[in-house]
N, CA, C and O atoms as a GROMACS GRO file, in nm:
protein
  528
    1UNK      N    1  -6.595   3.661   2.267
    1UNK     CA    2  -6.617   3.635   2.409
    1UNK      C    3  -6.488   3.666   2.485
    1UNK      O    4  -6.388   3.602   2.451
    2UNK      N    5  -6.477   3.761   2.590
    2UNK     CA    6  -6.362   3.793   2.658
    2UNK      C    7  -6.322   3.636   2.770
    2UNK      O    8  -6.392   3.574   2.851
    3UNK      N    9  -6.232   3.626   2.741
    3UNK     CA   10  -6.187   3.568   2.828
    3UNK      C   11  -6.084   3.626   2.904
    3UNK      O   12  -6.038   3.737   2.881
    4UNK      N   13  -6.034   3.521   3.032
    4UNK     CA   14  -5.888   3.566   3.086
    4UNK      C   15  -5.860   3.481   3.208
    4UNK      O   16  -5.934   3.444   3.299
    5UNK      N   17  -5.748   3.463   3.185
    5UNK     CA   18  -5.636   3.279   3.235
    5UNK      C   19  -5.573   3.341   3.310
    5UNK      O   20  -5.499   3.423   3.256
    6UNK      N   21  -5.569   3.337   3.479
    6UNK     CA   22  -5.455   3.356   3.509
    6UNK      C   23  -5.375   3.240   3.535
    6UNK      O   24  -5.420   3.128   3.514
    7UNK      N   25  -5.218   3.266   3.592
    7UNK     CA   26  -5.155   3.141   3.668
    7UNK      C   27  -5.050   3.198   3.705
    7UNK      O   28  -5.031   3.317   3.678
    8UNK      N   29  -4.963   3.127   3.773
    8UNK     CA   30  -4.853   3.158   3.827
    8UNK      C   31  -4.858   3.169   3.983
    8UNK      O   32  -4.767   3.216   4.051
    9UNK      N   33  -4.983   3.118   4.032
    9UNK     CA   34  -5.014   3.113   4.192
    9UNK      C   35  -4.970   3.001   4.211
    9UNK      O   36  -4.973   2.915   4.123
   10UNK      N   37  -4.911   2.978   4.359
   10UNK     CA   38  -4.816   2.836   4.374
   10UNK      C   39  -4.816   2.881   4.550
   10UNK      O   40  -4.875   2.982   4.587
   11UNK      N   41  -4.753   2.804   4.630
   11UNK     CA   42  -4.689   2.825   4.769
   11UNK      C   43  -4.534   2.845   4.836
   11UNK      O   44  -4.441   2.764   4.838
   12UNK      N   45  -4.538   2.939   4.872
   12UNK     CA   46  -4.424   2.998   4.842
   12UNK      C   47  -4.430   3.005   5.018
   12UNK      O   48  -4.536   2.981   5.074
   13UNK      N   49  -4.284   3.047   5.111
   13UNK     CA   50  -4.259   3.132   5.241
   13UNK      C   51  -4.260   3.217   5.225
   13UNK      O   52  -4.239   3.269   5.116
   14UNK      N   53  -4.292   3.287   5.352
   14UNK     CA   54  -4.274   3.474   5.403
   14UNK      C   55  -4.175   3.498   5.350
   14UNK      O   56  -4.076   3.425   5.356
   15UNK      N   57  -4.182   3.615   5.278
   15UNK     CA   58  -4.061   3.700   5.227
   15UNK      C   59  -4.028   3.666   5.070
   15UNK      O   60  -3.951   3.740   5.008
   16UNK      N   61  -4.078   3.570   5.017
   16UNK     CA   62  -4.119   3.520   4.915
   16UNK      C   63  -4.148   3.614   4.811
   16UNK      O   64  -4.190   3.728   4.831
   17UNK      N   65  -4.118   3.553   4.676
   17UNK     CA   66  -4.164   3.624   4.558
   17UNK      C   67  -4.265   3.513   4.474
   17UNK      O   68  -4.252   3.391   4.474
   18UNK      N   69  -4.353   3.582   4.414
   18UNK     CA   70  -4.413   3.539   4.286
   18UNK      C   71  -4.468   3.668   4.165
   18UNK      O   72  -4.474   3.791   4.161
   19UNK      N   73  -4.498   3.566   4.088
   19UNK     CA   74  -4.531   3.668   3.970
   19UNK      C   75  -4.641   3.603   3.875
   19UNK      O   76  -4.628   3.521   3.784
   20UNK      N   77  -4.788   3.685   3.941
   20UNK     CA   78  -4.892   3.606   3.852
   20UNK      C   79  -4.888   3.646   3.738
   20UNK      O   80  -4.811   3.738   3.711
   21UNK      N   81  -4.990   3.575   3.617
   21UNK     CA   82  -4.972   3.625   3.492
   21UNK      C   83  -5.120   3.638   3.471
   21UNK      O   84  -5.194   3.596   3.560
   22UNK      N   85  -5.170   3.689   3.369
   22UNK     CA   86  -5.328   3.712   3.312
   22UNK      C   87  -5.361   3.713   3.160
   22UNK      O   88  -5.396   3.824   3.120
   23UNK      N   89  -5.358   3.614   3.067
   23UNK     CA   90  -5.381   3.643   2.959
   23UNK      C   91  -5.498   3.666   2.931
   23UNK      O   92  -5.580   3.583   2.971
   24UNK      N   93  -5.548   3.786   2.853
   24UNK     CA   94  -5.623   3.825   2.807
   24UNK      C   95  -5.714   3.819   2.668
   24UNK      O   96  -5.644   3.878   2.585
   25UNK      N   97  -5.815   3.782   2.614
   25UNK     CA   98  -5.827   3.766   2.499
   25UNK      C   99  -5.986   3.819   2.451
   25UNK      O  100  -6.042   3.884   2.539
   26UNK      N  101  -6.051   3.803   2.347
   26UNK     CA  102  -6.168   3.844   2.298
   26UNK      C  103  -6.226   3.959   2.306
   26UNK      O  104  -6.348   3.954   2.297
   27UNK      N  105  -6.166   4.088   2.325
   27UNK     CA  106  -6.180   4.241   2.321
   27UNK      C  107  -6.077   4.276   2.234
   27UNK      O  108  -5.970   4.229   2.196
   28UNK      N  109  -6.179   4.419   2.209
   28UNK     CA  110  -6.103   4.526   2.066
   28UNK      C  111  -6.063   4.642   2.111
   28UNK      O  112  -5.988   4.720   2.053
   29UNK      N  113  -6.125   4.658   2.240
   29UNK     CA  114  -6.157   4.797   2.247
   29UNK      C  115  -6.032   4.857   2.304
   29UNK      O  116  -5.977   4.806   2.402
   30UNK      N  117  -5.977   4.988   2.234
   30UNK     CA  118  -5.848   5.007   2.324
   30UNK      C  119  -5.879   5.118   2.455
   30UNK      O  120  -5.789   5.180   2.511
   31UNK      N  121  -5.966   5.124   2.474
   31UNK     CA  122  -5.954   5.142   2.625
   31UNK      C  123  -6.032   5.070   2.732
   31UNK      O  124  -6.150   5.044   2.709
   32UNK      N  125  -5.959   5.023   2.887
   32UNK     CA  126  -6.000   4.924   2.941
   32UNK      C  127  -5.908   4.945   3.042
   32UNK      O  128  -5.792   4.974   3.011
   33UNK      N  129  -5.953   4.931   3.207
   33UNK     CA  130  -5.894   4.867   3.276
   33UNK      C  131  -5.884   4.725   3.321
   33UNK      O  132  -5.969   4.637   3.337
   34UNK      N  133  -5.741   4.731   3.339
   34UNK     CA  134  -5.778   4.567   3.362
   34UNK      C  135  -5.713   4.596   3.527
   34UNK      O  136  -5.675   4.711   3.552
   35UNK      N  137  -5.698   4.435   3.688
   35UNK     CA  138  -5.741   4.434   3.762
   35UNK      C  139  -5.668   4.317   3.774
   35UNK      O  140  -5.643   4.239   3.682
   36UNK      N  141  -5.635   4.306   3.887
   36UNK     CA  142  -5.598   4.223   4.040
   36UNK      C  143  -5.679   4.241   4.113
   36UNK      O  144  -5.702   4.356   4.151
   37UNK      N  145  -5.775   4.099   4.173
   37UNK     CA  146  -5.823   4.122   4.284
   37UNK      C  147  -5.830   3.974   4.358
   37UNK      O  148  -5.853   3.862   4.313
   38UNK      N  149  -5.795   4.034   4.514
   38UNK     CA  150  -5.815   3.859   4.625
   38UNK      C  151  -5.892   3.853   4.674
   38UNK      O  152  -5.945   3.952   4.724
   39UNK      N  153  -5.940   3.733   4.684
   39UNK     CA  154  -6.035   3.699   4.798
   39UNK      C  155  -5.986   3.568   4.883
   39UNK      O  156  -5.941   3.460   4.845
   40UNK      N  157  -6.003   3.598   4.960
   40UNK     CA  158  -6.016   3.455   5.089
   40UNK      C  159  -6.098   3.418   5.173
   40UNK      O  160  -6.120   3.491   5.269
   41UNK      N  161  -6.158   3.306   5.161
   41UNK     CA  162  -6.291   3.234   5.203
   41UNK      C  163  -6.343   3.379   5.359
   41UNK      O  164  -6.277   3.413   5.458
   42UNK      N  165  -6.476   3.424   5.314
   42UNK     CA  166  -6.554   3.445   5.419
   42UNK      C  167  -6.484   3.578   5.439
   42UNK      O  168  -6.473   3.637   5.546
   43UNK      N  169  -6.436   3.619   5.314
   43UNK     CA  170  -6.408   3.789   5.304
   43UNK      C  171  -6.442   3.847   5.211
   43UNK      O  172  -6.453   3.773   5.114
   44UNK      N  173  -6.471   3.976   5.186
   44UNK     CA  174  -6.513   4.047   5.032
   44UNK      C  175  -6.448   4.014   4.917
   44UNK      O  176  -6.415   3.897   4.937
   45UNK      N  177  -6.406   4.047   4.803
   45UNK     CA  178  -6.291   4.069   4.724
   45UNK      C  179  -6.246   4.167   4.752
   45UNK      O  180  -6.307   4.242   4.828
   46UNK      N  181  -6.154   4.193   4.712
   46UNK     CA  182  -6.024   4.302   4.755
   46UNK      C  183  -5.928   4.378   4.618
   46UNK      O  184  -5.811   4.353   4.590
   47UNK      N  185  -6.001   4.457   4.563
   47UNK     CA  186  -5.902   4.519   4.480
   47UNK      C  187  -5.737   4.562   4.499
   47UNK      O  188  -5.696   4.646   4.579
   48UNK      N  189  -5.648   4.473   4.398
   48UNK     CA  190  -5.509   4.498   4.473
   48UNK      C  191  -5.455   4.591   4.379
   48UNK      O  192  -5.404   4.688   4.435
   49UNK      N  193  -5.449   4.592   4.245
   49UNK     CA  194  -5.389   4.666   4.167
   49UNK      C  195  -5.476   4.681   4.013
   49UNK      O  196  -5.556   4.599   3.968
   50UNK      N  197  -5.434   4.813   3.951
   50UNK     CA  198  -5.526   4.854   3.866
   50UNK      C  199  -5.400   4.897   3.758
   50UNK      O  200  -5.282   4.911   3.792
   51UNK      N  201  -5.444   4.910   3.644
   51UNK     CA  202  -5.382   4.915   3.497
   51UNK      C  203  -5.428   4.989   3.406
   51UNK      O  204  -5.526   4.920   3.377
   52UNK      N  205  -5.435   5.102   3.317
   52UNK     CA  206  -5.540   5.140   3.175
   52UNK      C  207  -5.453   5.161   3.110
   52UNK      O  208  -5.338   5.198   3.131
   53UNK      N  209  -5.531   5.126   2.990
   53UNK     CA  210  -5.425   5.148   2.838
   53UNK      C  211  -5.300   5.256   2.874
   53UNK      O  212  -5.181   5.231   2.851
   54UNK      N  213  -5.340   5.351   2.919
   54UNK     CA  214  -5.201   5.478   2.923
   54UNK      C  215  -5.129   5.439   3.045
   54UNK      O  216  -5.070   5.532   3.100
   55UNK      N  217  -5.119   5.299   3.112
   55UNK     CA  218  -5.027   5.250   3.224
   55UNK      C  219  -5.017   5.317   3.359
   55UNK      O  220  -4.926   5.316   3.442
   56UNK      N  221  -5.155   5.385   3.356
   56UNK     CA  222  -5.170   5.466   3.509
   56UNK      C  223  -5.236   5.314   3.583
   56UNK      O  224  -5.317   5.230   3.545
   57UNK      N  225  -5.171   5.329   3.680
   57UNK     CA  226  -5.139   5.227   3.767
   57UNK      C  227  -5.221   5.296   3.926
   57UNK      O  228  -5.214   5.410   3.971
   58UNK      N  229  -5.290   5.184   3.975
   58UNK     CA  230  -5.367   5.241   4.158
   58UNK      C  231  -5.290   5.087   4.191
   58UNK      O  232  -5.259   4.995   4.115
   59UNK      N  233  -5.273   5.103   4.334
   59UNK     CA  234  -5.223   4.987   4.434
   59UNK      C  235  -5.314   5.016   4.518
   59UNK      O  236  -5.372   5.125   4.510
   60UNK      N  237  -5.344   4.919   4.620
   60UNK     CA  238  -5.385   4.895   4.748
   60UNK      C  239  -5.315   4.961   4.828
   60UNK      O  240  -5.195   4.939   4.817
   61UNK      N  241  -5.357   5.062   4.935
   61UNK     CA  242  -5.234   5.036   5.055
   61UNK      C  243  -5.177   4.915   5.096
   61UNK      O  244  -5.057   4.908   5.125
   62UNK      N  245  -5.253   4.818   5.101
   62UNK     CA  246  -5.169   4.665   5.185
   62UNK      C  247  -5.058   4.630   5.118
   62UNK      O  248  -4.976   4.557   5.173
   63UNK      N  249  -5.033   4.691   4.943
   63UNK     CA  250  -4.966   4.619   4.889
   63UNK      C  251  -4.823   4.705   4.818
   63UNK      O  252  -4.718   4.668   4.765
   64UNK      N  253  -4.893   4.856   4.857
   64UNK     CA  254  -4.802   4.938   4.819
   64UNK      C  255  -4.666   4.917   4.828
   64UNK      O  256  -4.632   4.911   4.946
   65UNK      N  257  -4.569   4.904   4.746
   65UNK     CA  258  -4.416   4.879   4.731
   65UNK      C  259  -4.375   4.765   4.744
   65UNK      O  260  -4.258   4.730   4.759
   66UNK      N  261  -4.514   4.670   4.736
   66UNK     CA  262  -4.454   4.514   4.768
   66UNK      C  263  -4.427   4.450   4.623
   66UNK      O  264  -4.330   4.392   4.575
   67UNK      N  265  -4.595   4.498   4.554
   67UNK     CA  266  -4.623   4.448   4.488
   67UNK      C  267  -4.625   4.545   4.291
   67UNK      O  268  -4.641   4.667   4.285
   68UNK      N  269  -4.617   4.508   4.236
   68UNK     CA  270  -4.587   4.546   4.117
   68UNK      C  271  -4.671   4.506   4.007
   68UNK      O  272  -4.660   4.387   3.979
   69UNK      N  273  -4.783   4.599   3.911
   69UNK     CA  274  -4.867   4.537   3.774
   69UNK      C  275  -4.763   4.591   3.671
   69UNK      O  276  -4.662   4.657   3.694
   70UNK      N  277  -4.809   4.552   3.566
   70UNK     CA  278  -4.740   4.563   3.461
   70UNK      C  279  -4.812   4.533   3.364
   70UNK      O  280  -4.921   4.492   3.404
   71UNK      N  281  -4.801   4.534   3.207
   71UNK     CA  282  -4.877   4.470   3.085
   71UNK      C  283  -4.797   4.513   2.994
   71UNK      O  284  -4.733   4.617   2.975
   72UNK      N  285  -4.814   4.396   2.930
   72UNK     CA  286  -4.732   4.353   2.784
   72UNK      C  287  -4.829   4.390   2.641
   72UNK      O  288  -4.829   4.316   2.543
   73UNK      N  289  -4.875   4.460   2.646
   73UNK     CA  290  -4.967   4.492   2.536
   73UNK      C  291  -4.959   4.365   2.412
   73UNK      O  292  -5.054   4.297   2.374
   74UNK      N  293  -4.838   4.358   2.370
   74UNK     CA  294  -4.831   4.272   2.262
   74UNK      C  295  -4.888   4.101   2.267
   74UNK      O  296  -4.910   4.011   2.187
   75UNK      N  297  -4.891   4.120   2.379
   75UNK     CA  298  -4.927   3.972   2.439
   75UNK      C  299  -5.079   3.989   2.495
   75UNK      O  300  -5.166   3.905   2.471
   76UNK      N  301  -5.098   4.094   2.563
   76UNK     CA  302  -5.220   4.119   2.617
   76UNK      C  303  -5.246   4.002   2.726
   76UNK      O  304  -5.317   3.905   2.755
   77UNK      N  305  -5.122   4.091   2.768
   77UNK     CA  306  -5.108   4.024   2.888
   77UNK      C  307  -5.099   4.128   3.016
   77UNK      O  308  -5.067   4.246   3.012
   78UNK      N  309  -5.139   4.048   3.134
   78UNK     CA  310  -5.107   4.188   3.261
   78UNK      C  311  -4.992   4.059   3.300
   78UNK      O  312  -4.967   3.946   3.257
   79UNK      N  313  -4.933   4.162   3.420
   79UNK     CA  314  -4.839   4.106   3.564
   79UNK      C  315  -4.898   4.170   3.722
   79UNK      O  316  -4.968   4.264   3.759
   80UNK      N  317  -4.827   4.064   3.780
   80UNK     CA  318  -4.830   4.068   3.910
   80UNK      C  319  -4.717   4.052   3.970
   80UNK      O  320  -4.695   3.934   3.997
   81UNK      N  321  -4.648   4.114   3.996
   81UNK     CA  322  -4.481   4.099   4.059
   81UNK      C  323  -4.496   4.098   4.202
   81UNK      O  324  -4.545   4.196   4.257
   82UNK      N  325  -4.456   3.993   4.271
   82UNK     CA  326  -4.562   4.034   4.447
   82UNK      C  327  -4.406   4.000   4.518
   82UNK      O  328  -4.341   3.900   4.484
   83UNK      N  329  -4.367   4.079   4.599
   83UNK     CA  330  -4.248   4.093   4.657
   83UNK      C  331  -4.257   4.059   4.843
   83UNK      O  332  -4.341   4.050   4.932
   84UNK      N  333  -4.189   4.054   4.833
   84UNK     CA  334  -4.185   4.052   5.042
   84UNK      C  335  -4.334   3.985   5.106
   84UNK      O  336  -4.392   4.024   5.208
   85UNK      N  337  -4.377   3.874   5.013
   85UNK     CA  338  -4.488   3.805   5.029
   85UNK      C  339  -4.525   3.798   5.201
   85UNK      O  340  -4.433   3.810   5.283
   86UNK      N  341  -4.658   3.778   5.243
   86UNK     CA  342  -4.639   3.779   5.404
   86UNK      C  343  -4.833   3.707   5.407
   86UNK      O  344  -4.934   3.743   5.347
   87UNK      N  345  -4.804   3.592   5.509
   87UNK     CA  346  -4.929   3.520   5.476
   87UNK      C  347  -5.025   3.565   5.475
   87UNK      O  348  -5.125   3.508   5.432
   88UNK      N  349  -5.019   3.731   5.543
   88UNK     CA  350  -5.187   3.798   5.504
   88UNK      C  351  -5.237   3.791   5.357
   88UNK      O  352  -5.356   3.790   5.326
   89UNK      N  353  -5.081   3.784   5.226
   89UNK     CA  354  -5.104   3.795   5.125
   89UNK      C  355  -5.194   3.696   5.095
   89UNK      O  356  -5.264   3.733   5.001
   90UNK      N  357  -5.224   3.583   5.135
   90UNK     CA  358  -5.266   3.442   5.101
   90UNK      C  359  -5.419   3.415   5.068
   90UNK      O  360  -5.501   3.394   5.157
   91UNK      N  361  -5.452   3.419   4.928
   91UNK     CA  362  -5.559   3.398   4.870
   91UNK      C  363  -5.592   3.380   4.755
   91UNK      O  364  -5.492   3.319   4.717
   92UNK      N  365  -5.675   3.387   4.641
   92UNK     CA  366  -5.744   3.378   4.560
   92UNK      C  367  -5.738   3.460   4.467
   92UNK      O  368  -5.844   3.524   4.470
   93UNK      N  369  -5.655   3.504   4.362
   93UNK     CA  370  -5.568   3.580   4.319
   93UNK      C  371  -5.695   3.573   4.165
   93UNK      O  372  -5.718   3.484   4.083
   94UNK      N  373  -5.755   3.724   4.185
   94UNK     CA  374  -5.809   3.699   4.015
   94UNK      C  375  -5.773   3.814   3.963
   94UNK      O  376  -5.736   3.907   4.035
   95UNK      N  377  -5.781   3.829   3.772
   95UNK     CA  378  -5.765   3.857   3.719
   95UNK      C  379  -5.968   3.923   3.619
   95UNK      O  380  -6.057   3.852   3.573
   96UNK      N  381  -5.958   4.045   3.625
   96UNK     CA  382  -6.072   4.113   3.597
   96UNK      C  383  -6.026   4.228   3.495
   96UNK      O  384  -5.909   4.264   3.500
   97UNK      N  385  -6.105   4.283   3.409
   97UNK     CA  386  -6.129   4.337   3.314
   97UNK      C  387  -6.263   4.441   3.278
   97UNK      O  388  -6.372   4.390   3.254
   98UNK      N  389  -6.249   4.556   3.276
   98UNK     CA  390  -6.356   4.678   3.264
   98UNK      C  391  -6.334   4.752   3.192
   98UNK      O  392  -6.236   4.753   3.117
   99UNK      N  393  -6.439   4.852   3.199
   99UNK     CA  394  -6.375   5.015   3.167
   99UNK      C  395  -6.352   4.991   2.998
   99UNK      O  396  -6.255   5.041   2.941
  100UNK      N  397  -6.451   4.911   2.928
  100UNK     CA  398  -6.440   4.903   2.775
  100UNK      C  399  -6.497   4.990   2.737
  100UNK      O  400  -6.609   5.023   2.776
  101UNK      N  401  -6.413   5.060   2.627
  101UNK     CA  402  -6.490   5.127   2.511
  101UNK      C  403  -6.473   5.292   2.609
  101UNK      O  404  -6.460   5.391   2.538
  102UNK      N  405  -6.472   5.313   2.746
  102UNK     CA  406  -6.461   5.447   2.760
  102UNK      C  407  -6.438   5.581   2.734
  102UNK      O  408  -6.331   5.604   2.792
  103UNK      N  409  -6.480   5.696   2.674
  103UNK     CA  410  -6.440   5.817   2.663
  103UNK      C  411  -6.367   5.900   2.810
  103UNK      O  412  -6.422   5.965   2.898
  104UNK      N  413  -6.154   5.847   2.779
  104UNK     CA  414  -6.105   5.909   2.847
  104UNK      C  415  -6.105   6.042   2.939
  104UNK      O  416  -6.068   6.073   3.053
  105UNK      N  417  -6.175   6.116   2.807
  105UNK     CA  418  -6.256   6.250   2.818
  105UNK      C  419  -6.289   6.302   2.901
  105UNK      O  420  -6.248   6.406   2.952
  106UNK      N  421  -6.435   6.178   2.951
  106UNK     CA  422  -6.525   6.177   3.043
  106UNK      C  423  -6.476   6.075   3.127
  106UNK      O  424  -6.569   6.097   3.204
  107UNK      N  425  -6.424   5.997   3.174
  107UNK     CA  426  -6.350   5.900   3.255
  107UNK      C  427  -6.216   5.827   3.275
  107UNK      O  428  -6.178   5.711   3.285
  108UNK      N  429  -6.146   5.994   3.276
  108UNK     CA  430  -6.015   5.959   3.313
  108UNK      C  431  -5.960   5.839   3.410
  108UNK      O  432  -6.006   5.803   3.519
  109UNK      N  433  -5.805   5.767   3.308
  109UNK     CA  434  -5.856   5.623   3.405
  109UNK      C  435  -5.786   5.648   3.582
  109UNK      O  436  -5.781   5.569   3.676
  110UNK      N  437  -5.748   5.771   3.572
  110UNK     CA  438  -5.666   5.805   3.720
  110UNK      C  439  -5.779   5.796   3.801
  110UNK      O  440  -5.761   5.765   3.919
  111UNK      N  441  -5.919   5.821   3.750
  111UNK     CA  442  -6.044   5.825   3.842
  111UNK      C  443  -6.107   5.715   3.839
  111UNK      O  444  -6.139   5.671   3.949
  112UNK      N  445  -6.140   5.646   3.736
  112UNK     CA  446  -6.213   5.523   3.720
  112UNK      C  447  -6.152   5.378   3.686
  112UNK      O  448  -6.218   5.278   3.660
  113UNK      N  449  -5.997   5.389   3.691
  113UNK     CA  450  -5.942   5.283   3.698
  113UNK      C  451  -5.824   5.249   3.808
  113UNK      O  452  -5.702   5.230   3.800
  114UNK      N  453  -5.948   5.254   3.947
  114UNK     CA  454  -5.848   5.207   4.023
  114UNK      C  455  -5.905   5.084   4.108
  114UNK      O  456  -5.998   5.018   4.061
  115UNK      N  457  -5.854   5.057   4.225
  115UNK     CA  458  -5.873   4.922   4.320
  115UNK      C  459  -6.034   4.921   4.362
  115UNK      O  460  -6.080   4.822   4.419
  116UNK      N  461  -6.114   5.032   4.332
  116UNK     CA  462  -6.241   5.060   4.417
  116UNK      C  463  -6.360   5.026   4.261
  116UNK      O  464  -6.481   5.003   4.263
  117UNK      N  465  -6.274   5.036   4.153
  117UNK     CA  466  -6.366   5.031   4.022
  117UNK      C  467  -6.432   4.897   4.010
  117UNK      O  468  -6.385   4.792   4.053
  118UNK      N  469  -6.572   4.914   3.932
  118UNK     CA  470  -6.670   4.767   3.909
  118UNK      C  471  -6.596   4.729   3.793
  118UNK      O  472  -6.536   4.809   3.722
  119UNK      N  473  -6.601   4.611   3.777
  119UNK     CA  474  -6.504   4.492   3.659
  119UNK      C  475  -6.619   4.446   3.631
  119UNK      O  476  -6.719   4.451   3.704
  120UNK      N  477  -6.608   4.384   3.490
  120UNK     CA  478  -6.736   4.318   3.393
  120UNK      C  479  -6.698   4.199   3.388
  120UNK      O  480  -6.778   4.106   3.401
  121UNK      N  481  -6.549   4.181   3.364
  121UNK     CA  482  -6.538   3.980   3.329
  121UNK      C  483  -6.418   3.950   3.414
  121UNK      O  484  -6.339   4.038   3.449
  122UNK      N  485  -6.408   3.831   3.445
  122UNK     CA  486  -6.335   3.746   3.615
  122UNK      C  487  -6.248   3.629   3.530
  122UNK      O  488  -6.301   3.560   3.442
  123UNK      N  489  -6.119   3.618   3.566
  123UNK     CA  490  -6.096   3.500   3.535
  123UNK      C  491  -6.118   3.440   3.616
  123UNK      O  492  -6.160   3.493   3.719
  124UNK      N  493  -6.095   3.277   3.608
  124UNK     CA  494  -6.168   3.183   3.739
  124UNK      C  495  -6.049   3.202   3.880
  124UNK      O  496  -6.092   3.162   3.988
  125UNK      N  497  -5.905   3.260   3.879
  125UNK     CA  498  -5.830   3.237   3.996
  125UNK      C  499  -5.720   3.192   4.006
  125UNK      O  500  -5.720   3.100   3.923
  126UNK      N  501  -5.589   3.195   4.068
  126UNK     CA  502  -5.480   3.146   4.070
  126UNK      C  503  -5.471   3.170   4.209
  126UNK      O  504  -5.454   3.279   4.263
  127UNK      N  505  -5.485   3.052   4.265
  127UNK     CA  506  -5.442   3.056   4.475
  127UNK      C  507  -5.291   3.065   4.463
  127UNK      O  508  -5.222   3.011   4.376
  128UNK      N  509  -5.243   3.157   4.584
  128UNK     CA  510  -5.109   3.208   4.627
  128UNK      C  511  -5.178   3.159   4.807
  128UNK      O  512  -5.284   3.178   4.867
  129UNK      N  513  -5.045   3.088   4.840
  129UNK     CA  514  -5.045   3.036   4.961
  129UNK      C  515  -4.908   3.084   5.030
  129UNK      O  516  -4.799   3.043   4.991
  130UNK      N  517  -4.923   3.164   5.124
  130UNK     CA  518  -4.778   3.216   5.189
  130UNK      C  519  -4.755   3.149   5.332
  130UNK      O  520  -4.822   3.204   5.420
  131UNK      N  521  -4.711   3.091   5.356
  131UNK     CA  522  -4.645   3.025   5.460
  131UNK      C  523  -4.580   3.096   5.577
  131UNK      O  524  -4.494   3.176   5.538
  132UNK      N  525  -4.596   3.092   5.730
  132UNK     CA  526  -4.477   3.200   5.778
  132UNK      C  527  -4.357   3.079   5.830
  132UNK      O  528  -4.248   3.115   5.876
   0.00000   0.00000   0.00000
């Protein structure tokens, strides 16, 4: 059963740093994107940042150069490095997982693993509260 924990959401001021975390667990498959995405009450979700096994990386415009993914393979773990925080950032911080089992082949992850891609499993959330 896949799971996945994030944390590291807390309340922080404008200009602020944090750094969510996402552990990952109960998949084999080595290819997969995994996913940042926010939501805040009485808005869509919001794809912020994207990851695949070969570390091709998509950002959001909103978040471009603020914010930073990363993954620790050995840990199977992702990051969230969120820089120059600003209270638009302020929401509902999840952690999602897709794109199993794919033939790179046929679904290069530069095309299918970015901020706009469907995710199969959600962790429950880590709220980030930015203050001005």
């Amino acid at each position: 059963q896949v799971r996945l924990v994030e944390s590291g959401g807390e309340s922080v001021q404008s200009g602020g740093s944090l750094r969510l975390s996402c552990a990952a667990s109960g998949y084999s498959f080595t290819t997969y994107c995994m996913a940042w995405f926010r939501q805040t009450p009485g808005k869509e979700r919001e794809g912020v940042a994207t990851i695949d096994e070969n570390g091709n990386i998509n950002y959001a415009g909103s978040v471009q150069g603020r914010f930073t993914i990363t993954q620790d393979n050995a840990k199977n773990t992702i990051y969230l490095q969120m820089n120059d925080l600003e209270p638009e950032d302020t929401a509902r911080y999840y952690c999602a997982l897709g794109g199993l089992g794919l033939n790179r082949a046929y679904y290069p992850g530069t095309q299918y693993c970015t901020v706009g891609a469907a995710m199969d499993y959600w962790g429950r959330g880590t709220l980030v509260t930015v203050s001005s």
